[in-house]
C-alpha positions in Angstrom: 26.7 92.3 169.2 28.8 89.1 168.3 26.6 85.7 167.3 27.6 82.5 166.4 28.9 81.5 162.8 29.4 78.7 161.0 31.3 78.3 157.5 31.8 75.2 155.3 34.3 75.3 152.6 35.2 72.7 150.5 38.1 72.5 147.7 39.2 75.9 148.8 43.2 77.4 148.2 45.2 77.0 152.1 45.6 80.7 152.5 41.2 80.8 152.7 41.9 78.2 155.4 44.1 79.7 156.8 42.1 83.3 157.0 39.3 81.5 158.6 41.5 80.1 161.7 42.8 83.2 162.7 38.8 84.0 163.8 37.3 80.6 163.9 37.7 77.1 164.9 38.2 74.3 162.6 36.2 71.9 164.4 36.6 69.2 161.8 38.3 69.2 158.4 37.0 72.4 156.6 34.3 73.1 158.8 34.6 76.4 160.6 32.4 77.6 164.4 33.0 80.5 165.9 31.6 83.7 167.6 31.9 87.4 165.2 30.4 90.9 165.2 28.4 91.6 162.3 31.2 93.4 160.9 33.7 90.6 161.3 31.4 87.9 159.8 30.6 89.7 156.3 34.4 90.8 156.0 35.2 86.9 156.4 32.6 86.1 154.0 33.6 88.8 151.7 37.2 87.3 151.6 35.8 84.0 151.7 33.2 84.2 148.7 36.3 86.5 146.7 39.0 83.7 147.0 36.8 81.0 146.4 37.9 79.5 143.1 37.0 76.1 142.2 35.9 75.8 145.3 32.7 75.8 147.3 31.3 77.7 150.6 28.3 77.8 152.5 28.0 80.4 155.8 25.3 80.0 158.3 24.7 82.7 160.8 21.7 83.9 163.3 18.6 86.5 162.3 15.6 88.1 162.7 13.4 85.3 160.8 10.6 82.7 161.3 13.6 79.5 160.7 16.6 82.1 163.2 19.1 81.9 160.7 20.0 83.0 157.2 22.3 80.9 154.7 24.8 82.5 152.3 26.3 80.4 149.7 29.6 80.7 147.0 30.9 78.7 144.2 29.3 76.5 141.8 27.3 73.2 143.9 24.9 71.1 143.7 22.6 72.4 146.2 21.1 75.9 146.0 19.4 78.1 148.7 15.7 79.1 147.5 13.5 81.3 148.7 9.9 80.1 149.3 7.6 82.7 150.8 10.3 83.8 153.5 11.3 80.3 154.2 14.9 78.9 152.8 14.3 75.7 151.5 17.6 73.2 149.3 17.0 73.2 145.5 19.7 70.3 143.8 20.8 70.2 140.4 21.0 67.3 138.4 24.3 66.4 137.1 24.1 64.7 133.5 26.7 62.7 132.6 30.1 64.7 131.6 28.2 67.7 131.6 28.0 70.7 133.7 25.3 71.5 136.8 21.9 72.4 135.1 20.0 75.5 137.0 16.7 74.0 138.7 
């Protein structure tokens, strides 16, 4: 059965882009909404999260939960999906200066 996805990429190469029009709509500027199968939505991810480079991504997509949806994320960024007691909750990282992203 075919649900509603959403992926955000940012700093991503054209060809990712690209990949993702040809199933979704680019709503605004590197923010993709569209309707996939199961199937569909984990190959786009998988291409997705394999291309990703310096880049960062962040799919959102329905399931059997108590918040309805799951979050899958790829790339190094400051925010970080947690797991607290079946809940998803937003860990950040602190940036120091001129350093790299510390783990919470």
């Amino acid at each position: 059965m075919a649900s509603m996805i959403v992926i955000s990429v940012t700093a991503v190469p054209d060809h990712v882009r690209g990949a993702l029009t040809r199933w979704l709509l680019e709503v605004t500027p590197y923010l993709y909404v569209g309707t996939a199968s199961a199937k569909v939505r984990d190959e786009l991810w998988h291409s997705v999260s394999n291309c990703i480079g310096e880049g960062v991504a962040v799919l959102a997509h329905p399931a059997a939960n108590e918040q309805g949806f799951e979050l899958r994320t790829a790339g190094q960024q400051r925010r970080q999906a947690v797991d607290f007691d079946g809940l998803t909750l937003i860990a950040t990282t602190v940036l120091n200066h001129g350093q790299e992203m510390e783990k919470p």
